[in-house]
C-alpha positions, 0 to 999 in steps of 0.5 A: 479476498485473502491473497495466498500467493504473490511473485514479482518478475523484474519489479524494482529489485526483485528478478523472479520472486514468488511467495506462497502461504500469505495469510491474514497478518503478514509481518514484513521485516528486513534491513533498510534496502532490502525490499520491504517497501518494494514489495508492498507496492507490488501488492498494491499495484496488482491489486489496482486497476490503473496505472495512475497507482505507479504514478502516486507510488513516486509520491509516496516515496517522497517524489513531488508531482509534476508541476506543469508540462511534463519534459520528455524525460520526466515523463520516461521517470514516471515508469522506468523505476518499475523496471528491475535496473530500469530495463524496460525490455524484459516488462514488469510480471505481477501475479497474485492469486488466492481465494475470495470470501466464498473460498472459490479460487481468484487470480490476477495478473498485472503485464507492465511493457513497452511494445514495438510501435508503442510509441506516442509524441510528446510536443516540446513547448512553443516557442512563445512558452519556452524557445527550444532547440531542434525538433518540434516533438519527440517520440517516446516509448510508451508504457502499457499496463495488462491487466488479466484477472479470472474470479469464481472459476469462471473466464479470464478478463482482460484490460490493456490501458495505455496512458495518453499525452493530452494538452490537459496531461496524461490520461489514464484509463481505470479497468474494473475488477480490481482488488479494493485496496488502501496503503500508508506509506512511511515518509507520509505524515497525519492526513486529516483530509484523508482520516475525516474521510475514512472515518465518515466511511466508517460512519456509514458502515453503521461501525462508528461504536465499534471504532469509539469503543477501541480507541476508547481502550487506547486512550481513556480521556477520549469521550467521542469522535468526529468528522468536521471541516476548517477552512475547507480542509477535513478534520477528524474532531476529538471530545476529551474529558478535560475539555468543553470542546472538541479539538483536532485529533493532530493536536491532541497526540501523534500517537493517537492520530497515527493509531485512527489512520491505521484501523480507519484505514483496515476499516475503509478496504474491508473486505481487501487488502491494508499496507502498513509501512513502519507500523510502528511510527509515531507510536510509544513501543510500550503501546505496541502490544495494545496497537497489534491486538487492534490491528487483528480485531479490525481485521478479523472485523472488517474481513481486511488482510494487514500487510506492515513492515517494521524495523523494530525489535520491540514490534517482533517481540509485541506480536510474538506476545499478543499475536502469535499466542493467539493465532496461527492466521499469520505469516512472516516475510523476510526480505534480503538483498542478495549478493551481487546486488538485487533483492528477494525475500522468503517466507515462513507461515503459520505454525513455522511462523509462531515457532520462529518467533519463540525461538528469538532468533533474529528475523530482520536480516 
């Protein structure tokens, strides 16, 4: 799927945000605050299909997970922060539309509100647990999250999934016809779990040669790769030229490691879509160039449409040399804040995209 447009109504600081001509490569760019991240992760929870994604977002922004049962104001937090100045009332409107591998036409929409006599009942501990004052329980708004999604032309589908208070913890539904989807936050470190993971995906797609032979390019030393485990933990194993054995890719560089993660990853959601916050972290700015050309051969080869943010100059002026030069399949998304507080960003595909980037004029404000 290639997704062309994309608005945002009351979600984090955008009040009413469309954007049209998303194309294969989307750089995003503004100031700290400015969005940026906010609006990778409306794409990313249109594109879902539950609401545990908002709940793993918090993670993402460096939030632990709860530990134990949840107090009536920690389980409000999960969602409000969706919500632009944490109004609940108005809802949250997410709309992303545009064409599939067939270029017939698809549109999703994601509705994220608290209806009138939406409410659950949320039990205090018991007193052995926890002794507390007053009621026994207490009533919370509950949050609803509306799935519409219509694909090929044919009927709209619709999905209401409204997470639950069990003893176990919340339950929450999964609908189907979601876009497949993969994102790497900036906070997160190296995942060999996840990069082990990826890479057996990668495996058996039959595109392991593929991957070897770029990073190959990247890093001469390397000879092969593999998936293992120690103790019950995955391990993405690299074989080096110098060495007799196989060592974990993290020892060998963070350079390396962050490169695997990034194209295993546009690799694992082939066919959708890839988020890249900070592309440029962990990586030497004199390998940007190399970095972005395997970013666009990856995504070219596994049909995946590329998402990253970046604060750097230097990244700009990369993929003005490496991108830019070679194809017109892009689109550069500037986020701002707007006077008065809040945040927006616009747009600038294709052509207007390449012309702007020759002019050097400065794209991250």
């Amino acid at each position: 799927m290639l997704i062309e447009t994309m608005t945002l109504k009351n979600f984090r600081g955008f009040a009413d945000l469309t954007l049209e001509g998303m194309r294969r490569l989307n750089l995003i760019v503004g100031n700290n605050g400015a969005g940026k991240t906010a609006l990778m992760e409306g794409l990313y929870l249109g594109a879902a299909a539950s609401p545990q994604i908002a709940w793993g977002l918090r993670q993402f922004r460096g939030f632990a997970p709860p530990q134990g049962p949840m107090a009536v104001p920690s389980l409000a937090a999960l969602w409000e922060d969706l919500f632009r100045n944490f109004e609940i009332t108005p809802g949250v409107d997410i709309d992303l539309s545009g064409k599939e591998a067939d270029k017939k036409p698809f549109h999703r929409h994601l509705r994220i509100y608290s209806a009138q006599g939406n409410e659950i009942t949320v039990p205090f501990p018991t007193p052995a647990e926890a002794p507390l004052p007053g009621a026994p329980n207490a009533v919370f708004r509950n949050i609803s999250f509306e799935w519409r999604w219509a694909r090929n032309g044919e009927g709209e589908v619709k999905a209401v999934i409204t997470p639950q208070v069990t003893p176990a913890g919340l339950l929450m539904g999964q609908a189907a016809g979601g876009i497949v989807s993969g994102i790497l936050p900036a906070r997160w470190g190296f995942s060999a779990d996840l990069a082990a993971e990826n890479f057996t995906g990668l495996v058996k797609k039959g595109k392991k040669p593929k991957f070897i032979a770029t990073m190959k390019k990247l890093f001469p030393d390397l000879v092969d790769m593999d998936a293992g485990h120690e103790q019950g933990h995955g391990l993405l194993l690299v074989r080096l030229k110098h060495l007799d054995r196989p060592i974990p890719a993290f020892l060998f560089s963070d350079g390396f490691g962050r490169i695997a993660e990034i194209l295993l990853l546009i690799a694992q959601v082939s066919g959708g879509v890839a988020l890249i916050d900070e592309v440029e972290n962990g990586l030497y700015f004199e390998r940007y160039g190399e970095v972005l050309r395997a970013i666009d051969e990856f995504s070219k080869e596994f049909g995946t449409q590329v998402f990253f943010t970046t604060h750097s100059d230097a990244m700009l002026d990369a993929f003005h040399e490496n991108i830019a030069a070679n194809t017109e399949d892009f689109s550069i998304i500037r986020c701002f804040r707007k006077e008065g507080g809040g945040t927006s960003a616009s747009i600038i595909s294709g052509v207007r995209a390449v012309r702007a980037l020759r002019s050097g004029i400065e794209l991250r404000v």
